[in-house]
Phi, psi and omega in degrees: 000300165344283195331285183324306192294320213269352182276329183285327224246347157283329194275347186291337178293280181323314194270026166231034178254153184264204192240100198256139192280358181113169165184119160336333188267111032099279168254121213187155197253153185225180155194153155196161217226156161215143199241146199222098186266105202267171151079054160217120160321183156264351176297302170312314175307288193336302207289330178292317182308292175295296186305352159307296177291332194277322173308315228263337158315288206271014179056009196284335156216134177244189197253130187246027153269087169074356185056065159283185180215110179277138152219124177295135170250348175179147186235174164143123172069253174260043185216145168217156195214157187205166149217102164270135165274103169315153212280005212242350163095356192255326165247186186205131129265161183233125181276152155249109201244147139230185192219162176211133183249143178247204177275127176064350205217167173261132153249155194209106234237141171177121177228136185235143184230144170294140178275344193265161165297125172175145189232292217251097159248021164067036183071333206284015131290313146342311189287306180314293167322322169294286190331347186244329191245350176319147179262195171283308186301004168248349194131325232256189183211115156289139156273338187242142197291317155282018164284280187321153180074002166309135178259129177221152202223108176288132174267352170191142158242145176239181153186167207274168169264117180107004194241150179219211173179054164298081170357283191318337185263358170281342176236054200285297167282345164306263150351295234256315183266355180267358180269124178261000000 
């Protein structure tokens, strides 16, 4: 009986842990999240994520935390891996996105890590992560026509002590150009 409970109380674990990309540092701000994108597939959360990152050549999008620059580092199946460079070239983190399609909806698992030494990060692993699945109904500009019109709702957020996940800080240049 003991075997059976401790066997329910690892797989009940596993299946809501994310999938974090790691970090060279020991000590490092981490955050991650999970998101639930209604009226979307997850092929679709995928293709926006990526026309996004692919945008940033063709200005069709840029990052509006500071103009950082995302690069896919691997794709396959239910995974995405990303690195974003703050816009200023001095740090560097790394992403995990996975995905699950429910009924009608998405699910979206996504944890981002400092590659650097650092505790007090102004949000911005929090941010790396929004900044790819956020809607319109948040601030954000979809690029691909089944981006738009998505409801998308985080059911939890973490970030590390010293790490923070302040929305309002995610759309700093975003913010920054409409003031005339």
């Amino acid at each position: 009986m003991a075997v059976r409970l401790a066997l329910a109380v690892l797989s009940a674990g596993s299946a809501l842990a994310h999938t974090c990309p790691g970090s060279g540092s020991y000590i490092h701000a981490k955050s991650e999240t999970t998101v639930t994108v209604g009226k979307a597939t997850c092929k679709a959360v995928q293709d926006e994520m990526l026309a996004r990152v692919n945008g940033q050549e063709s200005k069709a999008w840029h990052d509006p935390h500071n103009n950082g620059h995302y690069t896919l580092l691997s794709q396959g199946g239910s995974q995405l891996d990303f690195s974003r460079k703050t816009g200023n070239g001095q740090f560097t983190d790394k992403l995990t996105f996975t995905f699950k399609d429910e009924t009608d909806s998405c699910e979206v698992s996504g944890c981002s890590e400092s590659q650097g030494m650092s505790v007090g990060d102004f949000s911005t692993n929090y941010c790396n992560l929004r900044m790819l699945y956020c809607g319109s109904g948040e601030g954000c500009h979809p690029v691909t026509k089944d981006g738009q019109g998505v409801s998308v709702k985080e059911t939890k957020v973490t970030s590390s002590v010293g790490a923070s996940h302040d929305p309002s800080a995610c759309l700093k240049t975003a913010a920054a150009s409409l003031v005339v």
